[in-house]
TIVO-2410 file (N, C-alpha, C; in nm, 3 decimals):
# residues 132
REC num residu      c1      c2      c3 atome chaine
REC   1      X  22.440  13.127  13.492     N      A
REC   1      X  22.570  13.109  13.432    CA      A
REC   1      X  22.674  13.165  13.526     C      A
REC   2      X  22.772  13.086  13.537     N      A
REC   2      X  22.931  13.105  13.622    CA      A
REC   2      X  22.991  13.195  13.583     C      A
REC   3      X  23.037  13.294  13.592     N      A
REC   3      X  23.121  13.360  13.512    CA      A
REC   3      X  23.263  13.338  13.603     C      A
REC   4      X  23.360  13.331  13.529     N      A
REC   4      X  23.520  13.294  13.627    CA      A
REC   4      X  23.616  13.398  13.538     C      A
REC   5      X  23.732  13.340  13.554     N      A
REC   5      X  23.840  13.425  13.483    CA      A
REC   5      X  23.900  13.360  13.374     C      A
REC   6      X  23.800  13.283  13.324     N      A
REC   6      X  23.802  13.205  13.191    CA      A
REC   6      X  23.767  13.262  13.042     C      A
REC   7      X  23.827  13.231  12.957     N      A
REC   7      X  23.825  13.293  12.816    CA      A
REC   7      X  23.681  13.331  12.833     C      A
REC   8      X  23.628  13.456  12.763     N      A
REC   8      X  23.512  13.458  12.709    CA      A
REC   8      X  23.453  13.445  12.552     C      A
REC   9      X  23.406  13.386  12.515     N      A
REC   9      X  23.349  13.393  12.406    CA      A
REC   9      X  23.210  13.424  12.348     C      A
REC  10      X  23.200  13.470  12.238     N      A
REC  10      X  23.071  13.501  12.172    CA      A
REC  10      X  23.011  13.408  12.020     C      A
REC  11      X  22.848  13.447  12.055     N      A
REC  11      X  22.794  13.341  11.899    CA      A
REC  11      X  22.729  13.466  11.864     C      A
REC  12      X  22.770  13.462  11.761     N      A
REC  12      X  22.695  13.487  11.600    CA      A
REC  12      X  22.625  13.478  11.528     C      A
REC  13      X  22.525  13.480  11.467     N      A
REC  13      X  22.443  13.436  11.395    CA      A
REC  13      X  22.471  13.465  11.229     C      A
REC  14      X  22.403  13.405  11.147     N      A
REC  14      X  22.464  13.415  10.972    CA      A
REC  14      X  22.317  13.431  10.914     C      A
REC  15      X  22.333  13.476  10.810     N      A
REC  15      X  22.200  13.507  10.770    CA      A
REC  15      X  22.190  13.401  10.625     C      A
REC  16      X  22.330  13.394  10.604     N      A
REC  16      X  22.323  13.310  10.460    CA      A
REC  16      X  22.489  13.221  10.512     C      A
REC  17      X  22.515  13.145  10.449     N      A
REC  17      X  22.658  13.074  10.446    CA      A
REC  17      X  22.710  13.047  10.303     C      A
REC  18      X  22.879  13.012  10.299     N      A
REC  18      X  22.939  13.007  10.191    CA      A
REC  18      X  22.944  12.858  10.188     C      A
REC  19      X  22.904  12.750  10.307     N      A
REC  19      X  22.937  12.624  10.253    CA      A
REC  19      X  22.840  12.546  10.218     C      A
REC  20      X  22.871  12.443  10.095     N      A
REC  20      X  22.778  12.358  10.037    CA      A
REC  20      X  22.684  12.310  10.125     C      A
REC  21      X  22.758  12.249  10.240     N      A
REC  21      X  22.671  12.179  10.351    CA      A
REC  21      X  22.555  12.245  10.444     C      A
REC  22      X  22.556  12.390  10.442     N      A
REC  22      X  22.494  12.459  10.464    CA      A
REC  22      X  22.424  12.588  10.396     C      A
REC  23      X  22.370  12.510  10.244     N      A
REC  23      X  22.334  12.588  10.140    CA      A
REC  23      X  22.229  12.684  10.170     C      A
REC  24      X  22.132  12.680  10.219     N      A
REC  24      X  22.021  12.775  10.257    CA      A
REC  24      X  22.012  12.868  10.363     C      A
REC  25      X  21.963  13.001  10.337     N      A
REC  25      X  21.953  13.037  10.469    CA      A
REC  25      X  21.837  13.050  10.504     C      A
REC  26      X  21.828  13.073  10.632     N      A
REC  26      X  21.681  13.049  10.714    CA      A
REC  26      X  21.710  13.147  10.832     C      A
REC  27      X  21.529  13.208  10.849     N      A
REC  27      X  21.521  13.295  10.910    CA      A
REC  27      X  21.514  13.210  11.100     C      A
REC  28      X  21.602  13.304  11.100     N      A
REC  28      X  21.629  13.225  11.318    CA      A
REC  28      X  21.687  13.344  11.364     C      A
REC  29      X  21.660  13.336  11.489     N      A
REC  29      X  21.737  13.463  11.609    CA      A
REC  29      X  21.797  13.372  11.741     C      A
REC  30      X  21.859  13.435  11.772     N      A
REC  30      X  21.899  13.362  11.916    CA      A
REC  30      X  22.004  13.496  12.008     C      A
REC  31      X  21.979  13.456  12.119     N      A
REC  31      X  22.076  13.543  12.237    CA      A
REC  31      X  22.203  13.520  12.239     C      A
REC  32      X  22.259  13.673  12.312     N      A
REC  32      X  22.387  13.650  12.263    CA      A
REC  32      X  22.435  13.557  12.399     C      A
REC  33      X  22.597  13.529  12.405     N      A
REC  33      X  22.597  13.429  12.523    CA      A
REC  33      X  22.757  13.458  12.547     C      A
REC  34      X  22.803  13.401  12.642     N      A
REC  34      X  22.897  13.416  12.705    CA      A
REC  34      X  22.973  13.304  12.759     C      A
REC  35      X  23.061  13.243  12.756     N      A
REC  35      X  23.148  13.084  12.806    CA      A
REC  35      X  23.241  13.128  12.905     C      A
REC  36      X  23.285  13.074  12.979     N      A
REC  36      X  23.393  13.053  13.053    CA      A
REC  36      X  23.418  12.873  13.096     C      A
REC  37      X  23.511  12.843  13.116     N      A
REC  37      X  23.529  12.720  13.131    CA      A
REC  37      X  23.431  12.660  13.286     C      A
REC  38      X  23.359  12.595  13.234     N      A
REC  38      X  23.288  12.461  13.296    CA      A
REC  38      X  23.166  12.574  13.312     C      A
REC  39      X  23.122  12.616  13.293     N      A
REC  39      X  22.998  12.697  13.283    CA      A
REC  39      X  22.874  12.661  13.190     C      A
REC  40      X  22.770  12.664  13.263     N      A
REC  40      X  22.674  12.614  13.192    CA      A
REC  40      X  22.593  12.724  13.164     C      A
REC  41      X  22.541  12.730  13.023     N      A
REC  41      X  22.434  12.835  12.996    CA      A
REC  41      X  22.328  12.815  12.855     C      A
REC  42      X  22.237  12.887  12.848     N      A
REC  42      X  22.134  12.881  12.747    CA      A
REC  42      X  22.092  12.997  12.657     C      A
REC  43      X  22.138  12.894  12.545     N      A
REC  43      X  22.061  12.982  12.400    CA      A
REC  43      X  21.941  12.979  12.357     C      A
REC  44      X  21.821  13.093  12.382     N      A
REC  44      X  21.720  13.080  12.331    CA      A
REC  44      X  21.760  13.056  12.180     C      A
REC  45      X  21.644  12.972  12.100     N      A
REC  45      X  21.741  12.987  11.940    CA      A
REC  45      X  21.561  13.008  11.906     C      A
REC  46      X  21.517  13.080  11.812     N      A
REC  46      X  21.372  13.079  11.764    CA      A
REC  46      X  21.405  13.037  11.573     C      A
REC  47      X  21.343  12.934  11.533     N      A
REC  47      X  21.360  12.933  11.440    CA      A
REC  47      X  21.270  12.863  11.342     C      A
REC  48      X  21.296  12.971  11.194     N      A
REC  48      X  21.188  12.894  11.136    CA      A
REC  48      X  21.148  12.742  11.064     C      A
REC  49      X  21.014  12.660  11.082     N      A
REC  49      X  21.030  12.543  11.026    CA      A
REC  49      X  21.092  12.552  10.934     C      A
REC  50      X  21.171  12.434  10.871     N      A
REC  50      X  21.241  12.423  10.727    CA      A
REC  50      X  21.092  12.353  10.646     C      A
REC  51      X  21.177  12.415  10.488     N      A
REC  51      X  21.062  12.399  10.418    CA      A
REC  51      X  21.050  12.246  10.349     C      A
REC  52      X  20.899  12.180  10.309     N      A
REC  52      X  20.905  12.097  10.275    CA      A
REC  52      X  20.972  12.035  10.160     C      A
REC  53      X  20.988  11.883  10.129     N      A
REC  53      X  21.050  11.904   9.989    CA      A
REC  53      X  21.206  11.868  10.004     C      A
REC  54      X  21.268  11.867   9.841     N      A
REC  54      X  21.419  11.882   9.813    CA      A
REC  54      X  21.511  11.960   9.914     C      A
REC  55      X  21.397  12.129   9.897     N      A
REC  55      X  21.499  12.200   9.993    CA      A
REC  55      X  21.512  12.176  10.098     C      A
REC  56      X  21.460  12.111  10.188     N      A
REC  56      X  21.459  12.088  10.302    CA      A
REC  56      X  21.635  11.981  10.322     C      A
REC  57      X  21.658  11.940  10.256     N      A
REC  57      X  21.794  11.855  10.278    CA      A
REC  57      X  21.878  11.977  10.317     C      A
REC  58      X  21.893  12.093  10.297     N      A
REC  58      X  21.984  12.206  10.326    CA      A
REC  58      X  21.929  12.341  10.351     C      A
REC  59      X  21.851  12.299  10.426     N      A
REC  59      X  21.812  12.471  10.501    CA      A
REC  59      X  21.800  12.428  10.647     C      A
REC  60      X  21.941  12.482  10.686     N      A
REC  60      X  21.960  12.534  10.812    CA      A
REC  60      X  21.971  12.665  10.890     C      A
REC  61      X  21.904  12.676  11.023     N      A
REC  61      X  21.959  12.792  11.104    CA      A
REC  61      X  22.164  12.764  11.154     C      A
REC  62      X  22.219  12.838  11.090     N      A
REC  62      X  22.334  12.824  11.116    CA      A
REC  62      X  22.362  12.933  11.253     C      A
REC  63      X  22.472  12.909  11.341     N      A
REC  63      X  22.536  13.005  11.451    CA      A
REC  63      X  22.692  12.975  11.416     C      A
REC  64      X  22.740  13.051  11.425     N      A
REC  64      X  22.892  13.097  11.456    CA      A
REC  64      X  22.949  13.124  11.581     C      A
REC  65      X  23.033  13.039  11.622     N      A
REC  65      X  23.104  13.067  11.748    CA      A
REC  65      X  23.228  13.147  11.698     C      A
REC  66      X  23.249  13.250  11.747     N      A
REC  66      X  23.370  13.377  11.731    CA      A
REC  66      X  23.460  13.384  11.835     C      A
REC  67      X  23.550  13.406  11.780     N      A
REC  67      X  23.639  13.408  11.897    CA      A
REC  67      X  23.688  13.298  11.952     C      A
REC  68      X  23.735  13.196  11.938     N      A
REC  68      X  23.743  13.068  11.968    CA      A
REC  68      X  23.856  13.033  11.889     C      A
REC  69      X  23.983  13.095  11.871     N      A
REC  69      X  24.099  13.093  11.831    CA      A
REC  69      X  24.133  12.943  11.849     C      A
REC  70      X  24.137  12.861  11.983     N      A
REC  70      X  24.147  12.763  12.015    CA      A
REC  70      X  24.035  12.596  12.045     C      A
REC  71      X  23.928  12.666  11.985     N      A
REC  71      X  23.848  12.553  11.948    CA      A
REC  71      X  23.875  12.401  11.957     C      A
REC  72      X  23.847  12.345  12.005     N      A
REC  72      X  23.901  12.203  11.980    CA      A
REC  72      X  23.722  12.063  11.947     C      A
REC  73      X  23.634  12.143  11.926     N      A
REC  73      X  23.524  12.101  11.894    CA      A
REC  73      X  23.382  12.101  11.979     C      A
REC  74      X  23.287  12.056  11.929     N      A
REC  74      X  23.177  12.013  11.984    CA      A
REC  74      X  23.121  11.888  12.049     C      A
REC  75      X  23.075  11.820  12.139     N      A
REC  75      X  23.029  11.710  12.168    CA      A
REC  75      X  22.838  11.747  12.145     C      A
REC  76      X  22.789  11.642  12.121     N      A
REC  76      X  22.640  11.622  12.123    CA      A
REC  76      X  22.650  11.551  12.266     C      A
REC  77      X  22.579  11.615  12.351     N      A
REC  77      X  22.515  11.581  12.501    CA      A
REC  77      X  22.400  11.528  12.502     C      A
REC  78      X  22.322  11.625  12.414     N      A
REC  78      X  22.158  11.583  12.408    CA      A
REC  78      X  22.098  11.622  12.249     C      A
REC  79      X  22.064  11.545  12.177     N      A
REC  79      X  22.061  11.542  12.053    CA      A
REC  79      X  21.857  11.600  12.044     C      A
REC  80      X  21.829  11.669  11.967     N      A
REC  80      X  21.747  11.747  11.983    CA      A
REC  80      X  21.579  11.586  11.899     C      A
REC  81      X  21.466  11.654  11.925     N      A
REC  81      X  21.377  11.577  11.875    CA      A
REC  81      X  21.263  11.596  11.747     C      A
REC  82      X  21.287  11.755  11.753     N      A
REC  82      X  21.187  11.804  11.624    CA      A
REC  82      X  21.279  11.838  11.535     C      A
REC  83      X  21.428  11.835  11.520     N      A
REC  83      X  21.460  11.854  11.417    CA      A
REC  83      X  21.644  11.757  11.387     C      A
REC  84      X  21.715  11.841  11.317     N      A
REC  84      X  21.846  11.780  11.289    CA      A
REC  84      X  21.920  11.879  11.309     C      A
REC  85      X  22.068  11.820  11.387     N      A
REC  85      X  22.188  11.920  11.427    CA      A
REC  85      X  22.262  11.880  11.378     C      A
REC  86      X  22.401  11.982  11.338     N      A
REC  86      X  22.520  11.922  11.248    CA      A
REC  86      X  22.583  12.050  11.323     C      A
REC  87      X  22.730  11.999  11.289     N      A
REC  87      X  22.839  12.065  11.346    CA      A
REC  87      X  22.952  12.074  11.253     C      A
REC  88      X  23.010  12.216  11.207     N      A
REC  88      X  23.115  12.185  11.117    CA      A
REC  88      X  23.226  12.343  11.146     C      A
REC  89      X  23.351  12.272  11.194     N      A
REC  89      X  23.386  12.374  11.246    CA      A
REC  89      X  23.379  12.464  11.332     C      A
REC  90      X  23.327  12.578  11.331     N      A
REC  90      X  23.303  12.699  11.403    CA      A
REC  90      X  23.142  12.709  11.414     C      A
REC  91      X  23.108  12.637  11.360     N      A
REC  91      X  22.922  12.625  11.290    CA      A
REC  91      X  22.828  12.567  11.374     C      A
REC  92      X  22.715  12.551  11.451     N      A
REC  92      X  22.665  12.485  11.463    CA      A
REC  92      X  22.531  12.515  11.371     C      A
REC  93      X  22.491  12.410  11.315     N      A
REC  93      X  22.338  12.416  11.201    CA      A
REC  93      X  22.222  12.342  11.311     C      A
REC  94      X  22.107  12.386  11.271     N      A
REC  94      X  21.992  12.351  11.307    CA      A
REC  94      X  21.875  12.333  11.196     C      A
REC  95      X  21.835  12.260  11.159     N      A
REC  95      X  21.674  12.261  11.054    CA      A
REC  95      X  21.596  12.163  11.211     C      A
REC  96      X  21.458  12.271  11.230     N      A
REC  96      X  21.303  12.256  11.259    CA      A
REC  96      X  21.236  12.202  11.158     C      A
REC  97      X  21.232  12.011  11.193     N      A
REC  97      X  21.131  11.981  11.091    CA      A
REC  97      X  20.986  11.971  11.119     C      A
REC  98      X  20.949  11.999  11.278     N      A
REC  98      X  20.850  11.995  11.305    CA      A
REC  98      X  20.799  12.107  11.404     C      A
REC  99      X  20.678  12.199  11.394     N      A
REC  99      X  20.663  12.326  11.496    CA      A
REC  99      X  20.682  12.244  11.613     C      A
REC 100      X  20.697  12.339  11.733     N      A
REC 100      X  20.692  12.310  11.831    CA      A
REC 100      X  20.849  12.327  11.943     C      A
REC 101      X  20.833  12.323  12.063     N      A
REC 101      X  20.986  12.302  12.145    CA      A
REC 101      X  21.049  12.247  12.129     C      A
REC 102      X  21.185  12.247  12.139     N      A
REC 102      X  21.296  12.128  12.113    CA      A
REC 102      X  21.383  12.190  12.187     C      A
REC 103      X  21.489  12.090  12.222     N      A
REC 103      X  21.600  12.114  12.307    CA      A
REC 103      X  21.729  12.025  12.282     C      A
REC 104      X  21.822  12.079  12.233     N      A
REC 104      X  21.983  12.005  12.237    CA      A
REC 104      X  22.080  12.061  12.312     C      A
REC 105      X  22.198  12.003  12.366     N      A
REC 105      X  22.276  11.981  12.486    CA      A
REC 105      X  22.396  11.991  12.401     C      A
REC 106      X  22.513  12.056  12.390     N      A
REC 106      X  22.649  12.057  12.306    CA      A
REC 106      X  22.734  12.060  12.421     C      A
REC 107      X  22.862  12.051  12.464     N      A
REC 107      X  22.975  12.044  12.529    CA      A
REC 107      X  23.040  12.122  12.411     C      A
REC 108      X  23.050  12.222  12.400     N      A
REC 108      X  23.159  12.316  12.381    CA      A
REC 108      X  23.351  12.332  12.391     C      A
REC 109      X  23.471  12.265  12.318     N      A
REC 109      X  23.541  12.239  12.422    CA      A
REC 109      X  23.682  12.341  12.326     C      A
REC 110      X  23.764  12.400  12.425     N      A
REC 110      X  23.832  12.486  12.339    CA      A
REC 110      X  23.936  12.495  12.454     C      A
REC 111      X  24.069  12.591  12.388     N      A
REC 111      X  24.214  12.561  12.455    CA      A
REC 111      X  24.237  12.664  12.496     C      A
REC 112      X  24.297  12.690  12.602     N      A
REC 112      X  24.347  12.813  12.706    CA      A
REC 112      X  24.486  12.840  12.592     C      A
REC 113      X  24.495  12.942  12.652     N      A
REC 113      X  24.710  12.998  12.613    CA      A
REC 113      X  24.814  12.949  12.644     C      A
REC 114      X  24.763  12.834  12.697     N      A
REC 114      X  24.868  12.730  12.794    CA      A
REC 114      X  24.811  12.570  12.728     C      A
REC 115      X  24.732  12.632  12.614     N      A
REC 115      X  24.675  12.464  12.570    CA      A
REC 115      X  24.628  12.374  12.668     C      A
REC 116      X  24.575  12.402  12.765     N      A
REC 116      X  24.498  12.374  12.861    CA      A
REC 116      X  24.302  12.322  12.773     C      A
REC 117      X  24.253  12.237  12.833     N      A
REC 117      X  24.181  12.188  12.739    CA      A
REC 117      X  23.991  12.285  12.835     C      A
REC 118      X  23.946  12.359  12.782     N      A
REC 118      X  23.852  12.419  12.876    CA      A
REC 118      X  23.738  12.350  12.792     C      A
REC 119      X  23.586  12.404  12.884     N      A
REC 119      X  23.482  12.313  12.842    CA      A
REC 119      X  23.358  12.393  12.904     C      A
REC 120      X  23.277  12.414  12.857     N      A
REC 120      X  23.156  12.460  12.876    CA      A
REC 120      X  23.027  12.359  12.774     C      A
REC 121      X  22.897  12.391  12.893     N      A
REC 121      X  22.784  12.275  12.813    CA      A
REC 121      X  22.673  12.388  12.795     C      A
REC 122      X  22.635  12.391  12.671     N      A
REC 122      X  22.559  12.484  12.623    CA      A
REC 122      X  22.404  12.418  12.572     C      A
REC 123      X  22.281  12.491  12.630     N      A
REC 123      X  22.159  12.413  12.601    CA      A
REC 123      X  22.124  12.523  12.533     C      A
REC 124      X  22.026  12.455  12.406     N      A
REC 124      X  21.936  12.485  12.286    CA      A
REC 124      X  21.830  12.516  12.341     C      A
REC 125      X  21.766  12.575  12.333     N      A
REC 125      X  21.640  12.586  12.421    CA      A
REC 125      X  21.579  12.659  12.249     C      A
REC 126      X  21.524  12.580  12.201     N      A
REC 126      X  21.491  12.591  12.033    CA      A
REC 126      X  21.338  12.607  12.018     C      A
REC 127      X  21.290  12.713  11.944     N      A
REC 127      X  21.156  12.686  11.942    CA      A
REC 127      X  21.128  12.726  11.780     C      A
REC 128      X  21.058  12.607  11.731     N      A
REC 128      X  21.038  12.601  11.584    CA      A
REC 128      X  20.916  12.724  11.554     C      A
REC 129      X  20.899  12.771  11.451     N      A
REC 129      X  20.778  12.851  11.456    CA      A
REC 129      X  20.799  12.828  11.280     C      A
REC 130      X  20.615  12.906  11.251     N      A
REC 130      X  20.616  12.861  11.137    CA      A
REC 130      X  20.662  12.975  11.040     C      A
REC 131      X  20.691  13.085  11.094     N      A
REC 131      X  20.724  13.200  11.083    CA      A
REC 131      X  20.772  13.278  11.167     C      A
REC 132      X  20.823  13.411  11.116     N      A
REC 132      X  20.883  13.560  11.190    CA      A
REC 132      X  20.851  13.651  11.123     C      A
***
């Protein structure tokens, strides 16, 4: 990872969430990380399969991007294969529907103090487990 004299930012992790769309919580960990504009870097994310069934429509590993006063959204680069990604806001969600590696690609894109449009591409480096 690049580091420049570009905003830095940090992710978060949630253990539970307040929105409908992301009703469940689920046990996941991931590293902390760092952005600067056009910088590329990787989130280990470890997380657990979602469970079979009803619940499974809403149990996600959720992350929080902080600090991102100027956010201007997410792009999908590389859309992951063992499970489903959603994006809402400040949020990115993850459900593991199947054990095993997975990997998704986001473009990150948020505004300088000058409304300047910055951009960093952030890889998932996701590993489902059936537990923690």
């Amino acid at each position: 990872m690049r580091l420049g004299s570009g905003a830095i930012f940090s992710l978060a992790l949630l253990a539970a969430t307040t929105s409908a769309a992301f009703a469940a919580p689920m046990k996941c960990q991931h590293n902390a990380v760092r952005l600067c504009d056009h910088c590329d870097t990787t989130i280990v994310w470890n997380v657990v399969q979602a469970p079979q069934g009803a619940a499974a429509a809403h149990s996600f590993c959720v992350a929080v991007w902080q600090n991102l006063s100027g956010l201007r959204g997410f792009d999908l680069v590389e859309a992951p294969h063992l499970g489903t990604i959603k994006f809402h806001t400040y949020r990115i969600a993850y459900r593991g529907e199947k054990l095993g590696h997975d990997r998704a690609m986001v473009r990150v894109k948020w505004s300088d103090r000058n409304n300047n449009e910055k951009s960093a591409v952030v890889t998932y480096d996701i590993n489902v487990v059936a537990s923690m």
